[in-house]
PAVO-696899 format. One record per residue (C-alpha): residue number from 1; x negated, y negated, z negated. Coordinates in pm, 1 decimal. Example, Ala and Ser with C-alpha at 12.3 -4.5 7.8 and 13.67 -1.06 7.14 Angstrom:
# residues 2
rec seq=1 | c1=-1230.0 | c2=450.0 | c3=-780.0 $
rec seq=2 | c1=-1367.0 | c2=106.0 | c3=-714.0 $
This chain:
# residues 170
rec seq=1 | c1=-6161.6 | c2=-597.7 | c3=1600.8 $
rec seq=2 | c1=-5879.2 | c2=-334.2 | c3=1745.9 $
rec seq=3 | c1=-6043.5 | c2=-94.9 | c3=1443.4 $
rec seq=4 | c1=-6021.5 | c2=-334.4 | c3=1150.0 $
rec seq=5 | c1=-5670.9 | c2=-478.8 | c3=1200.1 $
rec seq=6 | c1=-5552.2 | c2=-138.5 | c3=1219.5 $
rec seq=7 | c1=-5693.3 | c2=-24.5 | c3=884.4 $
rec seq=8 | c1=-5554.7 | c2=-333.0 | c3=753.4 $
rec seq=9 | c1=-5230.8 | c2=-252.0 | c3=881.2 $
rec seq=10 | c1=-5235.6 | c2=115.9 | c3=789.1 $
rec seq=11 | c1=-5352.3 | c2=26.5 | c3=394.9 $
rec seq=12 | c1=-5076.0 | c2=-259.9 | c3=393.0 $
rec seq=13 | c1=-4836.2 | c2=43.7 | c3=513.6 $
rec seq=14 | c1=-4934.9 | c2=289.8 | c3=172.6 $
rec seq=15 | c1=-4899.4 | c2=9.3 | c3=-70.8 $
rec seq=16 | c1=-4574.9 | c2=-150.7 | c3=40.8 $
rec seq=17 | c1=-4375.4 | c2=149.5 | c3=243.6 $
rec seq=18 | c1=-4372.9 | c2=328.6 | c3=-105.2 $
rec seq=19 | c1=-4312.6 | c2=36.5 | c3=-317.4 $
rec seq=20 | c1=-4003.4 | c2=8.8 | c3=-123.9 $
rec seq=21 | c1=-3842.7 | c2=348.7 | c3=-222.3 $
rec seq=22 | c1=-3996.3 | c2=393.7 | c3=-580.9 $
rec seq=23 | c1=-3751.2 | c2=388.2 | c3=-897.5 $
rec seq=24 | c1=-3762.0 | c2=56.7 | c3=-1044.7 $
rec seq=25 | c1=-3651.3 | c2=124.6 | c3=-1357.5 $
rec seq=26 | c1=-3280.7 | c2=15.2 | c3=-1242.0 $
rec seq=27 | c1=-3047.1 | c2=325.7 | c3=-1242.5 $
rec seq=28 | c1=-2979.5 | c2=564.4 | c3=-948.6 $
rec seq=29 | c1=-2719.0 | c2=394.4 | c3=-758.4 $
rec seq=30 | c1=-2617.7 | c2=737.8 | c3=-624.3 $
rec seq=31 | c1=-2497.8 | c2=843.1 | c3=-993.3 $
rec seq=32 | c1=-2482.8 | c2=553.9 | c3=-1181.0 $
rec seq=33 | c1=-2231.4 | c2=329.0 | c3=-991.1 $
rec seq=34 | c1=-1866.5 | c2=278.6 | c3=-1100.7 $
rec seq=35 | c1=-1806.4 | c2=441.7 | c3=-754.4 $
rec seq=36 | c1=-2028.4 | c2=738.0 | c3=-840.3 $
rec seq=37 | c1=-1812.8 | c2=810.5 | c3=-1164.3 $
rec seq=38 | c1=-1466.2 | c2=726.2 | c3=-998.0 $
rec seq=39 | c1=-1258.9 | c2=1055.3 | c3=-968.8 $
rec seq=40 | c1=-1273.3 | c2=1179.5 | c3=-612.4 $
rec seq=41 | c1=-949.5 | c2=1013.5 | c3=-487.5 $
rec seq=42 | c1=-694.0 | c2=1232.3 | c3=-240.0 $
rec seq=43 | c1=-746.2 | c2=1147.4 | c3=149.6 $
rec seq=44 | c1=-456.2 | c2=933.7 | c3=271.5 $
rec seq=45 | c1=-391.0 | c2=854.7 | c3=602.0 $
rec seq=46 | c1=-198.1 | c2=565.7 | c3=780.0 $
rec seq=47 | c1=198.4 | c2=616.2 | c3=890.7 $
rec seq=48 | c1=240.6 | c2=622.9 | c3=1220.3 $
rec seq=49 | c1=399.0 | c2=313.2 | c3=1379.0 $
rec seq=50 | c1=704.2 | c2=460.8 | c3=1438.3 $
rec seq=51 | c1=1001.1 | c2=737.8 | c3=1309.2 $
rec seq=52 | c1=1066.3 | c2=1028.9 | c3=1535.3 $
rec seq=53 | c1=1406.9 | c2=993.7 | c3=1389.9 $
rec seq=54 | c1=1592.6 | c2=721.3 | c3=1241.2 $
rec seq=55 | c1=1882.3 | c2=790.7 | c3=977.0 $
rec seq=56 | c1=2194.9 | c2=656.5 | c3=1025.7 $
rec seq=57 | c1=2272.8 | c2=658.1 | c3=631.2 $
rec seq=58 | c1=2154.0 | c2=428.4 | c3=392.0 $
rec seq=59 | c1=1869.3 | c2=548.5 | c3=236.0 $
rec seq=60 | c1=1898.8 | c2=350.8 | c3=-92.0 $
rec seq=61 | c1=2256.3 | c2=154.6 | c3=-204.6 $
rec seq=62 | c1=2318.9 | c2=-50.0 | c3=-499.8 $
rec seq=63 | c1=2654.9 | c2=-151.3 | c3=-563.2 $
rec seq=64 | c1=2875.4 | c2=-320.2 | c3=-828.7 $
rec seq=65 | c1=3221.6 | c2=-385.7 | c3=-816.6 $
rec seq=66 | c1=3287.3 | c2=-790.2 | c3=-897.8 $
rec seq=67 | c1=3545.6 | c2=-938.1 | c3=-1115.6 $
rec seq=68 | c1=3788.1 | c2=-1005.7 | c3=-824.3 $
rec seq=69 | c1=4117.5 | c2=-903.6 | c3=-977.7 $
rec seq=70 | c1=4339.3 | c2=-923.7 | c3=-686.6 $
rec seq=71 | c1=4107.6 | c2=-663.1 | c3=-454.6 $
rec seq=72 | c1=3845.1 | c2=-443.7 | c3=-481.1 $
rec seq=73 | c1=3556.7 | c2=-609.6 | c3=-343.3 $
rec seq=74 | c1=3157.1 | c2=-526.7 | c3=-435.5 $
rec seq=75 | c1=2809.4 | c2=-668.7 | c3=-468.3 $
rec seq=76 | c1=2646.2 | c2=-432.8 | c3=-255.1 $
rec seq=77 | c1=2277.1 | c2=-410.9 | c3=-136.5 $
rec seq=78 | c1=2159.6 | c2=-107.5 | c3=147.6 $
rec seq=79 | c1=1857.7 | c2=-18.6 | c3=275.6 $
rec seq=80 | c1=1867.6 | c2=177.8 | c3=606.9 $
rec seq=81 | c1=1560.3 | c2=313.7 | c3=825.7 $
rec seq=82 | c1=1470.1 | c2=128.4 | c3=1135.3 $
rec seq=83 | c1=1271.9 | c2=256.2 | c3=1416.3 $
rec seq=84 | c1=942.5 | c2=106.0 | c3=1267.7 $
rec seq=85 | c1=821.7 | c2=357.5 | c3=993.6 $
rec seq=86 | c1=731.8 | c2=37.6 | c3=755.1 $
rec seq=87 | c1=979.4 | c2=-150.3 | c3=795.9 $
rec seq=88 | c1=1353.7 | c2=-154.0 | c3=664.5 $
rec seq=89 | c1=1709.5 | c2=-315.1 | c3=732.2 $
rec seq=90 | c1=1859.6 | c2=-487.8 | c3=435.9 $
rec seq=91 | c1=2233.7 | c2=-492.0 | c3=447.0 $
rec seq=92 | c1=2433.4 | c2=-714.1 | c3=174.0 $
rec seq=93 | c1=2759.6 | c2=-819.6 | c3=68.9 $
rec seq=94 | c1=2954.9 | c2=-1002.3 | c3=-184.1 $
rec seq=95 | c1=3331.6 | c2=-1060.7 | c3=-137.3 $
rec seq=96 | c1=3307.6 | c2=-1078.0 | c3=220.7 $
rec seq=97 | c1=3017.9 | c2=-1268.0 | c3=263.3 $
rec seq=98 | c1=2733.1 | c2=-1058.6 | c3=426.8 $
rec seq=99 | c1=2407.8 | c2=-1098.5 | c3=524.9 $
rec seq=100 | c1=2095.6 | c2=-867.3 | c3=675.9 $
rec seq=101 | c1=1718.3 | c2=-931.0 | c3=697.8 $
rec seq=102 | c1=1404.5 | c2=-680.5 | c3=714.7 $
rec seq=103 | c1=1202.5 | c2=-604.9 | c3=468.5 $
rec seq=104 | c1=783.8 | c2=-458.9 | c3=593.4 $
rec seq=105 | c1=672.2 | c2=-214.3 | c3=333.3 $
rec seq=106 | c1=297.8 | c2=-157.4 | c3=288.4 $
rec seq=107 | c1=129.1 | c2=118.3 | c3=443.9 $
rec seq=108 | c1=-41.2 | c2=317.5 | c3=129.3 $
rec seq=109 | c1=-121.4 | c2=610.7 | c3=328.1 $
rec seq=110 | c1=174.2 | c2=808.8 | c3=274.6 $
rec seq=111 | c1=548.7 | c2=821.1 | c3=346.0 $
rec seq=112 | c1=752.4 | c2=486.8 | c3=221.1 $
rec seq=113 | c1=959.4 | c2=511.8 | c3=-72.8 $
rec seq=114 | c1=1189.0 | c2=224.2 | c3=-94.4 $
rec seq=115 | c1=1404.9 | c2=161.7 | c3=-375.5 $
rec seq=116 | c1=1705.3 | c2=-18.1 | c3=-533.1 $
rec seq=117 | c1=1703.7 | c2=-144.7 | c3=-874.7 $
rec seq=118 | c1=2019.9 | c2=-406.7 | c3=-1110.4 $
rec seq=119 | c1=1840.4 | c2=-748.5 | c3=-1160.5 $
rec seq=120 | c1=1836.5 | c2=-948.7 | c3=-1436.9 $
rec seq=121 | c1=2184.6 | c2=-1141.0 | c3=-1303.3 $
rec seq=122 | c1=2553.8 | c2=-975.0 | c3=-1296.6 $
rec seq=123 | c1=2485.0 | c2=-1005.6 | c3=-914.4 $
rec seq=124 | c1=2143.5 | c2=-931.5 | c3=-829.6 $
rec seq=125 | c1=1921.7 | c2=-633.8 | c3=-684.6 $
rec seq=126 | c1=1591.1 | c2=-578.4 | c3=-663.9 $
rec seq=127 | c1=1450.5 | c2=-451.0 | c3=-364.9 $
rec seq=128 | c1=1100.8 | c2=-279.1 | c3=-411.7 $
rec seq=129 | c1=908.0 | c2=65.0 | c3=-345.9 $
rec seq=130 | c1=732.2 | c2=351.2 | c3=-560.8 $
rec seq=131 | c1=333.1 | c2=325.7 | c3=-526.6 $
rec seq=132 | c1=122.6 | c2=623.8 | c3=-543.3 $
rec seq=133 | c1=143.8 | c2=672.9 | c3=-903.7 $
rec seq=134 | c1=508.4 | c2=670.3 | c3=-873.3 $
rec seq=135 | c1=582.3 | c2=282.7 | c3=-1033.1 $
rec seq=136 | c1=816.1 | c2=74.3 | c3=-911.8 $
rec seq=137 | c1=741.0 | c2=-258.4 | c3=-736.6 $
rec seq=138 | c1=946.2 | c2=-542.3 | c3=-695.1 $
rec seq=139 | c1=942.6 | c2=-735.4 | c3=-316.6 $
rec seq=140 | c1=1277.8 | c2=-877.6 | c3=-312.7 $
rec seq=141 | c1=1556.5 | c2=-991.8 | c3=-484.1 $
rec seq=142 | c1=1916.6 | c2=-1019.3 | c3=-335.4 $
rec seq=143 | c1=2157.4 | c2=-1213.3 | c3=-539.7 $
rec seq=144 | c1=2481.5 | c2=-1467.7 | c3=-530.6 $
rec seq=145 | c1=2425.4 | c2=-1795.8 | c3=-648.8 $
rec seq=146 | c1=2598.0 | c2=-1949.0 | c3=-966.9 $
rec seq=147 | c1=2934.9 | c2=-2071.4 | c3=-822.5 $
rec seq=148 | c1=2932.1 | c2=-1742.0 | c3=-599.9 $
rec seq=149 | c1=2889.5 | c2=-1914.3 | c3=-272.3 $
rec seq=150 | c1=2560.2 | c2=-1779.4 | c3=-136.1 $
rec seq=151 | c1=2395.8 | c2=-1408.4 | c3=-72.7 $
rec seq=152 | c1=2033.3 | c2=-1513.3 | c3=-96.0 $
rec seq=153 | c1=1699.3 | c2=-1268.8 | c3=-67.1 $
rec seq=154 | c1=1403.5 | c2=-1386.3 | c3=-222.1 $
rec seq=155 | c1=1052.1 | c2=-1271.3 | c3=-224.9 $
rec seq=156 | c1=903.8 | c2=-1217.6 | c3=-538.1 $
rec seq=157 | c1=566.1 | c2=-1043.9 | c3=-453.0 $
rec seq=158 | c1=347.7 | c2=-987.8 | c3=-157.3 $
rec seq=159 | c1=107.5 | c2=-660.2 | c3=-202.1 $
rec seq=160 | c1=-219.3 | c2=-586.0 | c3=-18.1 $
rec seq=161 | c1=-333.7 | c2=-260.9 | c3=-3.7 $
rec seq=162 | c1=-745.0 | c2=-137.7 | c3=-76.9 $
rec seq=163 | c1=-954.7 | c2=90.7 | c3=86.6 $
rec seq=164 | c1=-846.5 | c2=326.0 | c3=-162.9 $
rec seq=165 | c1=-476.0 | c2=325.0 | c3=-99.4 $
rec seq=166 | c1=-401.1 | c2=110.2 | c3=-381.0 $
rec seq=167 | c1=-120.4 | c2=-175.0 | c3=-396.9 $
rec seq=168 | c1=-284.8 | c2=-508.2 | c3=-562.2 $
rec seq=169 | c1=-46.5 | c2=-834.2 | c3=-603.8 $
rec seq=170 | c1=-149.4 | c2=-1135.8 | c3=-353.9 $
């Protein structure tokens, strides 16, 4: 009985072991796949958590001088390092009226590149970064409200990065 079940076993095992691993006509997934013909992508690695040094300058400012004729006061948006290597210190400030809040870049694997851009309004900024290909990406948007009463920030897009250090819109 031992003897028959297994031969029955071991002939199962050479039909269905091979059938397994034989080409079924599909292609090789090895060489075919879109990953396969991707272009072999540069290694990236994560940022550490935090700066060994922290720069007391701004490293990005945008600023416009308003129509205030009696004194020379500015729209002005700055962007200084904080101890976090991600994240950033938004500084603003229009006619006296000033405001801060943080801004968390995404990690793409190598060093953040924020920048300052003119928005669409006399008094606006855009706050964003340069991806790996070197585009600009909005986040925020600092501006002054119609009857110049409020600094407000605004998010305009939240980014999530892929396993192959790429920013996608959430």
């Amino acid at each position: 009985m031992y003897h028959k079940s297994l031969t029955t076993l071991v002939i199962l095992a050479i039909f269905i072991l091979p059938a397994c691993h034989a080409p079924s006509g599909a292609p090789d997934a090895a060489t075919d796949s879109p990953a396969a013909k991707r272009r072999a992508l540069p290694m990236f690695k994560r940022n550490p958590e935090f700066r060994a040094q922290v720069k007391k300058e701004p490293v990005d400012e945008y600023r416009v001088r308003t129509d205030n004729s009696l004194n020379e006061m500015y729209f002005s948006v700055r962007l200084y390092e904080t101890p976090a290597t991600m994240k950033y210190l938004v500084k603003m400030e229009f006619e006296g009226i000033t405001g801060e809040d943080t801004i968390k870049l995404p990690d793409m694997g190598t060093p953040p590149h924020p920048v300052l851009q003119k928005g669409p309004e006399k008094y606006s900024c855009i706050i964003g970064l340069l991806d790996n290909a070197k585009n600009f990406r909005e986040l925020k948007k600092v501006y002054v409200t119609d009857k110049g009463q409020e600094l407000k920030i605004t998010t305009l897009k939240h980014y999530m990065v892929t396993e192959d250090y790429r920013l996608v819109n959430q």
